[in-house]
OpenMM code with the backbone's topology and positions (N, CA, C; nanometers):
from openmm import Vec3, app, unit

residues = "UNK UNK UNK UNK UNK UNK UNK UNK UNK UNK UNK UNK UNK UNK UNK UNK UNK UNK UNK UNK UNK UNK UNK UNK UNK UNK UNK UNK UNK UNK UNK UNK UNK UNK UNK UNK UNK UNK UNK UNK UNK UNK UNK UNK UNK UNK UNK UNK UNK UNK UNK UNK UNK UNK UNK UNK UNK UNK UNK UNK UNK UNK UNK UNK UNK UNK UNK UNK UNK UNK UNK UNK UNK UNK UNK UNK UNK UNK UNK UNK UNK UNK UNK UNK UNK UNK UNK UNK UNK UNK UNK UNK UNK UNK UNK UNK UNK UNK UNK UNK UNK UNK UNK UNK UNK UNK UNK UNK UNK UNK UNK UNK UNK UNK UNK UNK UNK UNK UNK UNK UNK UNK UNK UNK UNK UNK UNK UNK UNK UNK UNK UNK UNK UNK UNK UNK UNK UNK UNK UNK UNK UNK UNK UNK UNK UNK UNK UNK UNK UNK UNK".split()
positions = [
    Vec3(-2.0734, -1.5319, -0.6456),
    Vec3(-1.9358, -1.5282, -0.5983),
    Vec3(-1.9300, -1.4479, -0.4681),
    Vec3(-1.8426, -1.5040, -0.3870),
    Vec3(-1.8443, -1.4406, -0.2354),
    Vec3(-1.7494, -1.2952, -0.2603),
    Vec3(-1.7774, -1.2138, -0.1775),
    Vec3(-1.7134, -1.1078, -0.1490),
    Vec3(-1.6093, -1.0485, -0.0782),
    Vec3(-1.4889, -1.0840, -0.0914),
    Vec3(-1.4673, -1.0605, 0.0368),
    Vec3(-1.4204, -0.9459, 0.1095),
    Vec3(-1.4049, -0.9262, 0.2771),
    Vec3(-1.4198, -0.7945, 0.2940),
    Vec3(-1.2805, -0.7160, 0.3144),
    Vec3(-1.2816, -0.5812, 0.3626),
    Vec3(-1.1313, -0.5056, 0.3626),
    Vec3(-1.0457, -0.5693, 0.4358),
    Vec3(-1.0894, -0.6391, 0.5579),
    Vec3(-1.0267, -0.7121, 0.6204),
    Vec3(-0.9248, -0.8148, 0.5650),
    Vec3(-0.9958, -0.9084, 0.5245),
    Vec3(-0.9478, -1.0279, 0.4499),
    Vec3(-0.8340, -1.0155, 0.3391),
    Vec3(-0.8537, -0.8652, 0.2438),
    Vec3(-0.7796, -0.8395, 0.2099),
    Vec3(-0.6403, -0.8522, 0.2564),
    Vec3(-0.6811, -0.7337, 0.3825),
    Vec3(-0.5469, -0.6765, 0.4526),
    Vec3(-0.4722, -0.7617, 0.5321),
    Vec3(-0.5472, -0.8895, 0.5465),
    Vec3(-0.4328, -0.9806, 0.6086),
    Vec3(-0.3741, -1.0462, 0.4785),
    Vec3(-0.4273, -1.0593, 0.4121),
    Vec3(-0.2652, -1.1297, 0.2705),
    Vec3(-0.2026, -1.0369, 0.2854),
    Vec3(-0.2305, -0.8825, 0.2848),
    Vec3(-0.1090, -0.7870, 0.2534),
    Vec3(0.0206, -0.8280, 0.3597),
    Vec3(-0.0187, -0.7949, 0.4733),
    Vec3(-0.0047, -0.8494, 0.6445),
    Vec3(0.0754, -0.9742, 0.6310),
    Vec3(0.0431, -1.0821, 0.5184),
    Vec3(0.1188, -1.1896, 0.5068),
    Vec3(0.2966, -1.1680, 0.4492),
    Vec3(0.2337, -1.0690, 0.3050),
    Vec3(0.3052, -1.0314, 0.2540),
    Vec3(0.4473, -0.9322, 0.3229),
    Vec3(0.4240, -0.8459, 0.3648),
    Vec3(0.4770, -0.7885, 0.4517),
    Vec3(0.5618, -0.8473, 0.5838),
    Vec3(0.5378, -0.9863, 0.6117),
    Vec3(0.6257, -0.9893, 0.6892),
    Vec3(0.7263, -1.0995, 0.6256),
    Vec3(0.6509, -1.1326, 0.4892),
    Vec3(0.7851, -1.1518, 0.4166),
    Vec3(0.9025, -1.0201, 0.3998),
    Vec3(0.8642, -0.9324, 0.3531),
    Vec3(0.9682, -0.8152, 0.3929),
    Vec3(1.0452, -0.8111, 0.5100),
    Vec3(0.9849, -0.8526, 0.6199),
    Vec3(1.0311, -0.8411, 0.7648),
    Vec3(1.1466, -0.9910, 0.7343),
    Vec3(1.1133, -1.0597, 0.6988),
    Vec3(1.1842, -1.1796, 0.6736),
    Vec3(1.3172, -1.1503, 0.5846),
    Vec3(1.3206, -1.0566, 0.5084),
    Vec3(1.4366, -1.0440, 0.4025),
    Vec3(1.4643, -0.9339, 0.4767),
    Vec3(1.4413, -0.8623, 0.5579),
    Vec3(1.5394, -0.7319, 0.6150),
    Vec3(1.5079, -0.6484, 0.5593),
    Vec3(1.3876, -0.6343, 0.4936),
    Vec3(1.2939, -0.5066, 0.4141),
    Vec3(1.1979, -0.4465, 0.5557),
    Vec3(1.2080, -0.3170, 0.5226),
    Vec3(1.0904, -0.2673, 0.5988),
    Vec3(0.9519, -0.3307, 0.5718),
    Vec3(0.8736, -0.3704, 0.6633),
    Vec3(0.7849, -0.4375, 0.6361),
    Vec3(0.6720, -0.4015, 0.6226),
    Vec3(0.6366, -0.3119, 0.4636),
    Vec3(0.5154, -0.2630, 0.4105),
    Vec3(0.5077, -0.3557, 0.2829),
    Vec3(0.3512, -0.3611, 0.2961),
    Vec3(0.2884, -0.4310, 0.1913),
    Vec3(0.1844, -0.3748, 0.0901),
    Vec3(0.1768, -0.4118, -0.0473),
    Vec3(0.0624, -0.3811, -0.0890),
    Vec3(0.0151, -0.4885, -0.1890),
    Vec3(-0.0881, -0.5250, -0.2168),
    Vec3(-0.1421, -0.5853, -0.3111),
    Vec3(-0.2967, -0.4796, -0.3987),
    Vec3(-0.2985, -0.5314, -0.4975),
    Vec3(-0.4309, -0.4860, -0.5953),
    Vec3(-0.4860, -0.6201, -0.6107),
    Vec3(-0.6243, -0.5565, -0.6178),
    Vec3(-0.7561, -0.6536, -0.6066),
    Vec3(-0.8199, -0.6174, -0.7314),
    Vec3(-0.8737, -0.7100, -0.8377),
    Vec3(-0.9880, -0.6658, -0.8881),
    Vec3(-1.0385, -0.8070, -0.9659),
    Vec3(-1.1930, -0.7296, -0.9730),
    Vec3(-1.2533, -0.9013, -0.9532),
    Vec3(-1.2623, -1.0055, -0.8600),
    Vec3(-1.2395, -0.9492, -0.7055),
    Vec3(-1.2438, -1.0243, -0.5976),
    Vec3(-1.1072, -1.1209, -0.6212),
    Vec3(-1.0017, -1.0753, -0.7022),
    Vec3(-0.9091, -1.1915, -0.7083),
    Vec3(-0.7645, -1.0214, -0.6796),
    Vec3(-0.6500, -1.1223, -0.6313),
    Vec3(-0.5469, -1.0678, -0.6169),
    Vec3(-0.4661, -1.0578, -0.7591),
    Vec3(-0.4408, -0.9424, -0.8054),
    Vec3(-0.3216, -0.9231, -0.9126),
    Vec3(-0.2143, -0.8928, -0.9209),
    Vec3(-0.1905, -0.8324, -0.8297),
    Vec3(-0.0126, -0.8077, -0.8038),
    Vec3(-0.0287, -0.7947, -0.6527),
    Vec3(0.0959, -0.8031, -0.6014),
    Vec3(0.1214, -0.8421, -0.4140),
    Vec3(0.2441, -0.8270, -0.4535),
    Vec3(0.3242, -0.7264, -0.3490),
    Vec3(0.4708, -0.7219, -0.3364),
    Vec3(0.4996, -0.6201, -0.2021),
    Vec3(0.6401, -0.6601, -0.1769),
    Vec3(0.6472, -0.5365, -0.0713),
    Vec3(0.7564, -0.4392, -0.0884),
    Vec3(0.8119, -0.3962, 0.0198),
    Vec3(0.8745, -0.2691, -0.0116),
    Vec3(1.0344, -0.3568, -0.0458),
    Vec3(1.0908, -0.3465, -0.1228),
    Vec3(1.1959, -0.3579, -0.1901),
    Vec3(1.2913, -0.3123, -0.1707),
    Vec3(1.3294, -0.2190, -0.1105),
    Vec3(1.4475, -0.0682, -0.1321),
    Vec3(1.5679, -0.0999, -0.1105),
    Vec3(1.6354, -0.2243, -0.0245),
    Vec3(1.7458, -0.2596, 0.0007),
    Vec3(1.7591, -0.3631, -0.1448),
    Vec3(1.6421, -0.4351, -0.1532),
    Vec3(1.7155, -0.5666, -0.2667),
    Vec3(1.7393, -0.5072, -0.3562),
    Vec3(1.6781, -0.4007, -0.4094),
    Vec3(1.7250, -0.3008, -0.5258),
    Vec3(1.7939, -0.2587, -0.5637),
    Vec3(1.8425, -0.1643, -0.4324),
    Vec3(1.9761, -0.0741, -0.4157),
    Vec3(1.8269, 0.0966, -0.4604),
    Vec3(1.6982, 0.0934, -0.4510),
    Vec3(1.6481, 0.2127, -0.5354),
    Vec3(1.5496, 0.2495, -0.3920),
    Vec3(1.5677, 0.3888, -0.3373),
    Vec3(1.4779, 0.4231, -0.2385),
    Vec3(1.3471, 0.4180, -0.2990),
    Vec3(1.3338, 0.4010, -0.4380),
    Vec3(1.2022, 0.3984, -0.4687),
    Vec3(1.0804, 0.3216, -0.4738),
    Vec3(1.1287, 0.1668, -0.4275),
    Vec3(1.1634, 0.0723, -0.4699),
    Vec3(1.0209, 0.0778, -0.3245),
    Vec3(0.9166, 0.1125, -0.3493),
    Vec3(0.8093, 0.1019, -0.2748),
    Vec3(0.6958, -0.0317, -0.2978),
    Vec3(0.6459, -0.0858, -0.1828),
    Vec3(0.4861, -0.1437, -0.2719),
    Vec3(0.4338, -0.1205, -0.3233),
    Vec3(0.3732, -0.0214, -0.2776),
    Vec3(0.2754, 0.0369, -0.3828),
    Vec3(0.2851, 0.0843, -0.5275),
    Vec3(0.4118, 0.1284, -0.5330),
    Vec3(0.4889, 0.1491, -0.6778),
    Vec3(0.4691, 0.0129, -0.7296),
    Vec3(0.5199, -0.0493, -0.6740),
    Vec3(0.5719, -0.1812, -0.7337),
    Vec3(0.4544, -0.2385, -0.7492),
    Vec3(0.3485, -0.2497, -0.7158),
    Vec3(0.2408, -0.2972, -0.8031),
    Vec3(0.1684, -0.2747, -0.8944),
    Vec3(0.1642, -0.1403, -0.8274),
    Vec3(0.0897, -0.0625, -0.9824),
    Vec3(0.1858, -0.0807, -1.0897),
    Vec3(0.3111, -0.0646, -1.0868),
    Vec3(0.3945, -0.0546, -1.1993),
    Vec3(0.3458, -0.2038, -1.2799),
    Vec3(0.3383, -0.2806, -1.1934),
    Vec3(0.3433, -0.4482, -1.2581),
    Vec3(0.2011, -0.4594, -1.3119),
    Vec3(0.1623, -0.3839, -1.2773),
    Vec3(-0.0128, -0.4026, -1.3504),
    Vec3(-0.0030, -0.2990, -1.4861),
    Vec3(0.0443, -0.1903, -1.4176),
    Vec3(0.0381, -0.1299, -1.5840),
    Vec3(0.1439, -0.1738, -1.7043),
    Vec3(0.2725, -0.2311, -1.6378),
    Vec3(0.3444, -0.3017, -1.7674),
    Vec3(0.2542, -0.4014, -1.8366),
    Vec3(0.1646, -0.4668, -1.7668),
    Vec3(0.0376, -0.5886, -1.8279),
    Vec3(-0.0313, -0.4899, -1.9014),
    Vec3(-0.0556, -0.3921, -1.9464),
    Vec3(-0.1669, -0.3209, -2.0194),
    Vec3(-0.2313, -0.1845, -2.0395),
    Vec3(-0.2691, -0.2022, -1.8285),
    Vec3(-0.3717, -0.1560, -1.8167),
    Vec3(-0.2921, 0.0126, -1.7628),
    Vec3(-0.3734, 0.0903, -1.7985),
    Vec3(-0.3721, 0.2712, -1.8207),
    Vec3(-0.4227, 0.2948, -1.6934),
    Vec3(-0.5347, 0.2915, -1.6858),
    Vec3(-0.5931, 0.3455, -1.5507),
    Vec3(-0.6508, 0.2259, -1.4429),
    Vec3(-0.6729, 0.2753, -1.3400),
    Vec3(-0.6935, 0.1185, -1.2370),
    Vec3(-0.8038, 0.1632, -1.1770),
    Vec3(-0.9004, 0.2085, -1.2349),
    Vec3(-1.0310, 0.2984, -1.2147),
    Vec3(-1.1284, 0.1449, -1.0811),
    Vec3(-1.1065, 0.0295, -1.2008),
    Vec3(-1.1735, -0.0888, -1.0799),
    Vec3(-1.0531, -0.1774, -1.0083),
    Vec3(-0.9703, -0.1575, -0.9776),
    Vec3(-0.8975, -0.1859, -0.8574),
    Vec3(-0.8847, -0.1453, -0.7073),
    Vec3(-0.8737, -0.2317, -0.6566),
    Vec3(-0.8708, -0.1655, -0.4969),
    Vec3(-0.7170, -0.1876, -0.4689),
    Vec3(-0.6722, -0.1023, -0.4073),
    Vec3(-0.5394, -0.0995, -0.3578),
    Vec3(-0.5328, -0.1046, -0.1802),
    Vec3(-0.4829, -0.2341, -0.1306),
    Vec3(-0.4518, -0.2301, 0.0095),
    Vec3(-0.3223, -0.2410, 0.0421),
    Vec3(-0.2634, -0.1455, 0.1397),
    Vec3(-0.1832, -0.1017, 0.1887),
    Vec3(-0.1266, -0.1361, 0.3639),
    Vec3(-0.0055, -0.1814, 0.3813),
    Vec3(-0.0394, -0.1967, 0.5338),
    Vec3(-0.0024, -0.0650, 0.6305),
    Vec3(0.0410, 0.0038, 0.5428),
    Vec3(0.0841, 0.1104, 0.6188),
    Vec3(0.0312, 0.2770, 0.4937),
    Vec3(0.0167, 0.3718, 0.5755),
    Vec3(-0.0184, 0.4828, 0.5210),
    Vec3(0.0616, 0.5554, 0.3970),
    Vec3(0.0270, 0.5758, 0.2882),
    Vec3(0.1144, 0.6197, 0.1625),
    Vec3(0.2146, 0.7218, 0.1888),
    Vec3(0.3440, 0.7117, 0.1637),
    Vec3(0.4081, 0.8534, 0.0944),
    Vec3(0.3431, 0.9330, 0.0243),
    Vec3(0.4360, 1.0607, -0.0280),
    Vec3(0.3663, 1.1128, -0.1109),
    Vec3(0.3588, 1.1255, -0.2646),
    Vec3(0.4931, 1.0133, -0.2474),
    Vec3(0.5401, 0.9483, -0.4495),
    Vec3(0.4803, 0.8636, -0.4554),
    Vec3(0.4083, 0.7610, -0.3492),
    Vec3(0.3137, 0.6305, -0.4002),
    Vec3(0.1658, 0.7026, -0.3737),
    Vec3(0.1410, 0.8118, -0.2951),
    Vec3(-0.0268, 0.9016, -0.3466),
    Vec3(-0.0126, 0.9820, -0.4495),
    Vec3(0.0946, 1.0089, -0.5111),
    Vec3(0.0649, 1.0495, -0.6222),
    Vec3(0.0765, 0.9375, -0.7262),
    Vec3(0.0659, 0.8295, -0.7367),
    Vec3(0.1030, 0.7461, -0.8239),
    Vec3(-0.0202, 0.6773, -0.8453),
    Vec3(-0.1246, 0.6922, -0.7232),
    Vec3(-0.2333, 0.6259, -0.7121),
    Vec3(-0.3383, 0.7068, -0.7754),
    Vec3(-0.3406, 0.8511, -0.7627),
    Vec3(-0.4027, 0.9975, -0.8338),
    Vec3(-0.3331, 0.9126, -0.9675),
    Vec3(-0.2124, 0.9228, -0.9963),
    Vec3(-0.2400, 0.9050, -1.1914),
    Vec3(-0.2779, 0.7835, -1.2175),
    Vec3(-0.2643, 0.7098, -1.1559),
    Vec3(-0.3054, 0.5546, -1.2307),
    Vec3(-0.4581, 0.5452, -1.2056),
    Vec3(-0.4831, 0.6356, -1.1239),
    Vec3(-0.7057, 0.6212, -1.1341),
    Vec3(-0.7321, 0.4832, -1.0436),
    Vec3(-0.6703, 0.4577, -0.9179),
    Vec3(-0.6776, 0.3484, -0.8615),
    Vec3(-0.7966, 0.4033, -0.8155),
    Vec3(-0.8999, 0.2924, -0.7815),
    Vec3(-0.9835, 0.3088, -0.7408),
    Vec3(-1.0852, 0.3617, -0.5889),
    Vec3(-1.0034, 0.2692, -0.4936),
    Vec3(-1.0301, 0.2285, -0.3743),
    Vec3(-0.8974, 0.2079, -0.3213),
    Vec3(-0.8629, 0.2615, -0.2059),
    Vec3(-0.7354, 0.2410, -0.0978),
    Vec3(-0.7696, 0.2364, 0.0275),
    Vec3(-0.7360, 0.1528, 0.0265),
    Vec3(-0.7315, 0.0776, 0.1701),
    Vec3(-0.6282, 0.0774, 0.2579),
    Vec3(-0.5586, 0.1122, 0.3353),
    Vec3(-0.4484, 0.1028, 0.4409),
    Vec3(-0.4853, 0.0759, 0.5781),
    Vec3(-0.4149, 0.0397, 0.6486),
    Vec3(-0.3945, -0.0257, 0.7809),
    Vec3(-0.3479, 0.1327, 0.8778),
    Vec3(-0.2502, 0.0863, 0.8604),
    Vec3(-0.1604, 0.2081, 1.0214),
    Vec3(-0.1085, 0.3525, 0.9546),
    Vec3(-0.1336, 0.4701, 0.9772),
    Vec3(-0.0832, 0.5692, 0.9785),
    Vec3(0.0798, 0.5543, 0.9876),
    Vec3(0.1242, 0.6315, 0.9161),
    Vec3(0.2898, 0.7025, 0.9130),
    Vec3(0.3034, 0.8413, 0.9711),
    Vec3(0.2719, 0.8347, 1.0082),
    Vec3(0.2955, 1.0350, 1.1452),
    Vec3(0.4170, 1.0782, 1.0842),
    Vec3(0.5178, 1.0172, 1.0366),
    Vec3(0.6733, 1.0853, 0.9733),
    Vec3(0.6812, 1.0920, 0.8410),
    Vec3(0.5831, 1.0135, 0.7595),
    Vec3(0.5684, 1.0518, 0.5958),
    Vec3(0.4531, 0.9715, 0.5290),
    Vec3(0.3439, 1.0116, 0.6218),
    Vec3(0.2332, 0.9841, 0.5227),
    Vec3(0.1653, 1.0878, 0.4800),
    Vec3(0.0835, 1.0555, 0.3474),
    Vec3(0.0315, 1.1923, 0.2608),
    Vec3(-0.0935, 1.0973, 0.2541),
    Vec3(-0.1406, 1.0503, 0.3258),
    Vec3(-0.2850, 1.0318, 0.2900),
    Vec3(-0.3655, 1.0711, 0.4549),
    Vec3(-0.3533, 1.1494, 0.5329),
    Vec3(-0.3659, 1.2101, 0.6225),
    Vec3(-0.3150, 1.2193, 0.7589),
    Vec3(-0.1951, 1.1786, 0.7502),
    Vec3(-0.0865, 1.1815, 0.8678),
    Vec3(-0.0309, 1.3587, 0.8211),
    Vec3(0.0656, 1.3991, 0.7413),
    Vec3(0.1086, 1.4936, 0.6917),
    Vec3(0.0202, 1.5716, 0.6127),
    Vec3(-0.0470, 1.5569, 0.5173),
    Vec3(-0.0894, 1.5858, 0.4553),
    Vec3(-0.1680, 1.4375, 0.3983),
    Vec3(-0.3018, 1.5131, 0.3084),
    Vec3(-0.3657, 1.4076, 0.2269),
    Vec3(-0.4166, 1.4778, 0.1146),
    Vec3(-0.3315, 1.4058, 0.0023),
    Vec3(-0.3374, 1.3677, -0.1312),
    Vec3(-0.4332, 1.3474, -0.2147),
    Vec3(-0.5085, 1.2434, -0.1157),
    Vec3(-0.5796, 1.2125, -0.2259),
    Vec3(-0.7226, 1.3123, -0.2493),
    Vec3(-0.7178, 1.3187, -0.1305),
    Vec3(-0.8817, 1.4297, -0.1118),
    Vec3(-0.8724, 1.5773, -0.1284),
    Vec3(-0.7107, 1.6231, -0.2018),
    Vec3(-0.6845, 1.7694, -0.2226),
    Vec3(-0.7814, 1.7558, -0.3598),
    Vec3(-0.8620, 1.8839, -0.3604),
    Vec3(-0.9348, 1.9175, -0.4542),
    Vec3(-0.8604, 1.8987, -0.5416),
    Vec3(-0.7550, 1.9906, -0.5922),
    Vec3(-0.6763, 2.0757, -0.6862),
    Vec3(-0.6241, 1.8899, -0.8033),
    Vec3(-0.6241, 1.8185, -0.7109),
    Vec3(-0.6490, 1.7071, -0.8126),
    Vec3(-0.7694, 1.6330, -0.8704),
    Vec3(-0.7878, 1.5484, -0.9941),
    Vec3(-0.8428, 1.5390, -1.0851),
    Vec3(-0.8853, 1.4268, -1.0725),
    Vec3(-0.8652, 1.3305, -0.9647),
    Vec3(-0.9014, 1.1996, -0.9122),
    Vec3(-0.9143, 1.1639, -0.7183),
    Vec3(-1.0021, 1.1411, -0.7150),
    Vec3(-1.0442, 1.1437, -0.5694),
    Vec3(-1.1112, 0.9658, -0.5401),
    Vec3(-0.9792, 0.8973, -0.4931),
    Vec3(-1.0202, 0.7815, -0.5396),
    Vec3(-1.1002, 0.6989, -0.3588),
    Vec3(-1.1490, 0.6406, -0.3208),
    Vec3(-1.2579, 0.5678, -0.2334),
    Vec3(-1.1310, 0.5516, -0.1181),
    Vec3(-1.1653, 0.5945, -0.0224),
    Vec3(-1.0556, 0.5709, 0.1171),
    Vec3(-1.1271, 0.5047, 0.2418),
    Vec3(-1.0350, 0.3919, 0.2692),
    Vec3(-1.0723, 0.3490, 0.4052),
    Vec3(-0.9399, 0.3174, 0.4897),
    Vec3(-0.9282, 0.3919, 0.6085),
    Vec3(-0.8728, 0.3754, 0.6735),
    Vec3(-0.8249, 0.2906, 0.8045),
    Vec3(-0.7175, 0.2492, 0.8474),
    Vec3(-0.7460, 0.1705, 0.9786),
    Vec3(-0.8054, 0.0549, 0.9912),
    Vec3(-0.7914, -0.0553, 0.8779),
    Vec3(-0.8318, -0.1835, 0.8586),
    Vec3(-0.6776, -0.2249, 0.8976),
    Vec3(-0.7092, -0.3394, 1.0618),
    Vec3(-0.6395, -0.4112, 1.0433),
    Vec3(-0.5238, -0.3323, 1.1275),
    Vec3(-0.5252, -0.1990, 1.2033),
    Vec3(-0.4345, -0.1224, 1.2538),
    Vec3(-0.2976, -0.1503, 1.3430),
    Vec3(-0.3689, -0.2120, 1.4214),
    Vec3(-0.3477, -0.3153, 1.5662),
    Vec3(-0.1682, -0.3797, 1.4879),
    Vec3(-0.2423, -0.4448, 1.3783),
    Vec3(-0.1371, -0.6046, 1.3375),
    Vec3(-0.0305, -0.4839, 1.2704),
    Vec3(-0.0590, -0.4113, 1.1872),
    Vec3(0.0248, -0.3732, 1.0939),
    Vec3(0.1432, -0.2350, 1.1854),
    Vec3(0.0719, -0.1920, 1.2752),
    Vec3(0.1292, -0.1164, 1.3410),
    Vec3(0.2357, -0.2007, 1.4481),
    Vec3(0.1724, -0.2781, 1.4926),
    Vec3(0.3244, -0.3945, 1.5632),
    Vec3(0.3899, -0.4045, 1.4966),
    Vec3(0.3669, -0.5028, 1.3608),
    Vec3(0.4980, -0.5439, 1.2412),
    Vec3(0.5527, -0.4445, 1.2834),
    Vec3(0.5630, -0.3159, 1.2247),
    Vec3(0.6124, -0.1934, 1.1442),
    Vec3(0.7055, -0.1952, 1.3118),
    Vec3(0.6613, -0.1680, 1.4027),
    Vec3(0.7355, -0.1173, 1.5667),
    Vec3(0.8159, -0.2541, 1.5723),
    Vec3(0.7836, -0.3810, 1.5855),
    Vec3(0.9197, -0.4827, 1.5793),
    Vec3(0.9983, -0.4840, 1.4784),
    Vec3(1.0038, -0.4341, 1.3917),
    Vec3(1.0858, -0.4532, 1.2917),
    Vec3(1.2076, -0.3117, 1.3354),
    Vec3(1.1464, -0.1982, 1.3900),
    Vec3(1.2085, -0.1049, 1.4093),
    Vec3(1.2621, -0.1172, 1.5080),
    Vec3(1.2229, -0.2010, 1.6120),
    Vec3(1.2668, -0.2012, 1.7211),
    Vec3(1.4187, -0.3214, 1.7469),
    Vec3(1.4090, -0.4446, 1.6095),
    Vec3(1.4811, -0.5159, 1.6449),
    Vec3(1.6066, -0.4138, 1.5621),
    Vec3(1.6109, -0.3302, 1.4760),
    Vec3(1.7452, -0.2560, 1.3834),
    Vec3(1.8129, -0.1871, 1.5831),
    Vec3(1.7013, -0.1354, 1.6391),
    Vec3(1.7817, -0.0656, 1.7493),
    Vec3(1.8653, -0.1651, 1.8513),
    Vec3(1.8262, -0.3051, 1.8513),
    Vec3(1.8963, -0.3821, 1.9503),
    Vec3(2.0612, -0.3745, 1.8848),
] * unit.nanometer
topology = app.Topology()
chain = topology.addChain("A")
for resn in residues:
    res = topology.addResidue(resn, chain)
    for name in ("N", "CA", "C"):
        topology.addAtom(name, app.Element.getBySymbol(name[0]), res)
């Protein structure tokens, strides 16, 4: 079975995400991988909701663990944009495996824009980080989308 790489990932997310851009959602994405197959894909939510919480990354993990599963020890989590610090801590308890993100958040990321989460000792899970897959694409979305609310 072929492999495929962080890249490849991060453009479904990238797909995903500008479905967000399409519904008037900020346009962050995340999907979980395991088994070289996609299991949950969603994006940031927070207006269709009415719930600021109402994140990707939440929102997938949540949909994987209502299916079962406790810890996400063999999942990879890709991201198009850099975590908060309620979806890095969410990734520390669920035992995700591997995270992957695209573009830094300089105004509220906790995986090393502000702070980083995941690589603080003082926690009990230190899960596989790669950064900056895919930077370029996900960092435009994120600036046109912001840029068309200012017109």
């Amino acid at each position: 079975m072929q492999k495929f790489s962080d890249e490849y990932w991060m453009k479904k997310a990238i797909i995903e995400a500008k479905s967000a851009f399409q519904e008037d959602e900020v346009p962050i994405a995340a999907i979980l991988v395991k088994d070289n197959k996609i299991v949950a894909a969603d994006h940031n939510r927070t207006k269709q909701l009415n719930n600021n919480l109402a994140h990707a990354e939440k929102l997938v993990i949540e949909s994987v663990v209502a299916g079962g599963e406790k810890f996400l020890y063999d999942y990879s989590l890709y991201v198009t944009v850099e975590p908060c610090l309620m979806c890095a801590g969410m990734i520390i308890w669920a035992r995700v495996g591997k995270v992957v993100f695209g573009c830094y958040d300089e105004k509220a990321g906790a995986v090393g824009s502000i702070y980083n989460a995941l690589l603080d000792k003082s926690f009990n899970h230190h899960p596989e980080l790669i950064t900056g897959v895919c930077a370029e694409e996900c960092t435009d979305l994120i600036r046109s989308f912001f840029r068309s609310k200012r017109r």
